[in-house]
C-alpha positions as CSV (number, residue, x, y, z in Angstrom):
1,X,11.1,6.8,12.7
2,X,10.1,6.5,9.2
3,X,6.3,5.0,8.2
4,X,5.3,4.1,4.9
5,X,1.5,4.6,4.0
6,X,-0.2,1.4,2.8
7,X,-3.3,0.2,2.6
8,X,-5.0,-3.8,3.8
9,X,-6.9,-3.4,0.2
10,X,-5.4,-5.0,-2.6
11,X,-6.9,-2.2,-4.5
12,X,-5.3,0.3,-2.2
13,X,-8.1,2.4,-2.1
14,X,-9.7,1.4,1.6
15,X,-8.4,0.6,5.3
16,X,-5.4,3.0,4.6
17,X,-2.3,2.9,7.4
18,X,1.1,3.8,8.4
19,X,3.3,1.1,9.7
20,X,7.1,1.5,10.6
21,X,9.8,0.9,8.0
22,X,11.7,-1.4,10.6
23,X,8.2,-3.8,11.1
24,X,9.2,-4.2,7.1
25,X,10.7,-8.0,6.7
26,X,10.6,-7.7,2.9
27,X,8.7,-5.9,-0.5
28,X,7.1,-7.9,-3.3
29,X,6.4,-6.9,-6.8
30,X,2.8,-7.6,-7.0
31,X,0.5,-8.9,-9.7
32,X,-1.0,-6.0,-11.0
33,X,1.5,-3.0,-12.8
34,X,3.1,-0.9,-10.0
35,X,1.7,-2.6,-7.1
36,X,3.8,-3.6,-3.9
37,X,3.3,-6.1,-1.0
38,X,4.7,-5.1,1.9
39,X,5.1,-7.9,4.3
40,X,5.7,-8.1,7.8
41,X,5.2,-10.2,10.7
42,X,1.4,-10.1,10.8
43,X,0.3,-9.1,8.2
44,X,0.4,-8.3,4.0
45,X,0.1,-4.6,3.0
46,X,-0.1,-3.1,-0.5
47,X,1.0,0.5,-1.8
48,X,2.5,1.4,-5.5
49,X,5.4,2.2,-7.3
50,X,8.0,-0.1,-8.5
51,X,10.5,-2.4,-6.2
52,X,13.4,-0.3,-7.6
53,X,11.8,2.6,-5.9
54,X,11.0,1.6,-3.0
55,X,14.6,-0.1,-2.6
56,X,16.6,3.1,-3.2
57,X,14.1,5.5,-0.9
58,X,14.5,3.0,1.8
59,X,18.3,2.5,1.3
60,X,18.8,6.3,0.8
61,X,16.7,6.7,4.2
62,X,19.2,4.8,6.6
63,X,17.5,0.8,5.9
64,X,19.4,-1.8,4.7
65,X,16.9,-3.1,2.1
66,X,18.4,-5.6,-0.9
67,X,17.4,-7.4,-3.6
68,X,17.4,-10.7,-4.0
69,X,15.6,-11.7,-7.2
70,X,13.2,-9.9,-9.5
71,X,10.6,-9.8,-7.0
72,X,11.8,-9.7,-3.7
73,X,13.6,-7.1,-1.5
74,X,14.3,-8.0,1.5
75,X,15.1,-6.2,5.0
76,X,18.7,-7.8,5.7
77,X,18.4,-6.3,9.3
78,X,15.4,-8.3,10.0
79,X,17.1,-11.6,8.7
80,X,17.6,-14.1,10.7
81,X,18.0,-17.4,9.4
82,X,18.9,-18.5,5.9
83,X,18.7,-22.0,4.6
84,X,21.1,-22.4,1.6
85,X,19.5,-26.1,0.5
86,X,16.5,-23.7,-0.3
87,X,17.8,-20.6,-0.6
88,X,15.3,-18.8,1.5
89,X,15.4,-16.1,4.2
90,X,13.9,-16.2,7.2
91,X,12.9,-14.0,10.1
92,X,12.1,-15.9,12.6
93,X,15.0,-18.0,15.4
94,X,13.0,-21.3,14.9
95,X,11.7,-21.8,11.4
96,X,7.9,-23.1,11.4
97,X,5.2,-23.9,8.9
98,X,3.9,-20.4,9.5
99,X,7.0,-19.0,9.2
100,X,7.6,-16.0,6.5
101,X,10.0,-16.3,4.1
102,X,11.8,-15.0,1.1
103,X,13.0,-16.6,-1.7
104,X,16.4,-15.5,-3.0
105,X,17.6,-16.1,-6.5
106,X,19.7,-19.3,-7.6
107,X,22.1,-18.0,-9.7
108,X,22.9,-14.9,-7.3
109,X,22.3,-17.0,-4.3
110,X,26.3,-17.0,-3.5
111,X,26.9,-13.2,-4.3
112,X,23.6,-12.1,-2.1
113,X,25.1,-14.4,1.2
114,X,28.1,-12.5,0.8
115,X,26.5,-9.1,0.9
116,X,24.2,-9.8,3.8
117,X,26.6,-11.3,5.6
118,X,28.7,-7.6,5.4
119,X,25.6,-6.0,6.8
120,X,24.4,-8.4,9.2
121,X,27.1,-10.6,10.8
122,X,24.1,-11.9,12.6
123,X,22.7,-14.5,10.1
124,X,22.5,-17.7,10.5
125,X,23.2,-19.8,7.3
126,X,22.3,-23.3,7.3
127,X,22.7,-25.8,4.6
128,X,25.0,-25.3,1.5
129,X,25.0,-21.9,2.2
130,X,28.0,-20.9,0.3
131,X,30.5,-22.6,-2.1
């Protein structure tokens, strides 16, 4: 299985890691140039490069990783829920407070639904999910 190397630090210079690309729910384009988020269930991680990047390596590597807006790529495997009043993915059966989640774009919000629902027949949509 394939791990990325990240690190807890936002600077990315301490408390490096590897964590499995399938504990990945989705990457974040972070605030500082180059710098990634990597989320997952517990926890934020950070490593660098560009979202683009990291997209295609995944994809090219056997993960079903797609983009959703300028920010935000998410795992489409790993999605479980997504509420179309909010257009928001979710990972989780039962959506909390704590829940993670990942915003998805407006204006591609239909095309993006249709594309995850090709990969993962699994999704749930909720709300206006779709025109």
């Amino acid at each position: 299985m394939l791990s990325l190397t990240v690190s807890a630090d936002p600077g990315g210079i301490e408390k490096g890691e590897n964590i499995q690309v399938d504990k990945v729910l989705f990457i974040s384009k972070g605030r500082k140039r180059d710098q990634i988020l990597v989320h997952t269930f517990d926890k934020t991680y950070y490593m660098v490069g560009t979202l683009r990047h990291w997209e295609n390596f995944l994809n090219c590597n056997g993960f079903r990783f797609l983009n959703v807006d300028r920010s935000n790529t998410l795992n489409v495997e790993k999605v479980k829920i997504v509420n179309g009043i909010f257009k928001d993915a979710y990972f989780e059966d039962e959506i909390t407070k704590t829940s993670k989640r990942c915003p998805i774009a407006y204006h591609r919000f239909d095309e993006v639904v249709e594309e995850m629902g090709f990969i993962n027949s699994k999704i749930i949509f909720t709300g206006v999910a779709t025109k």
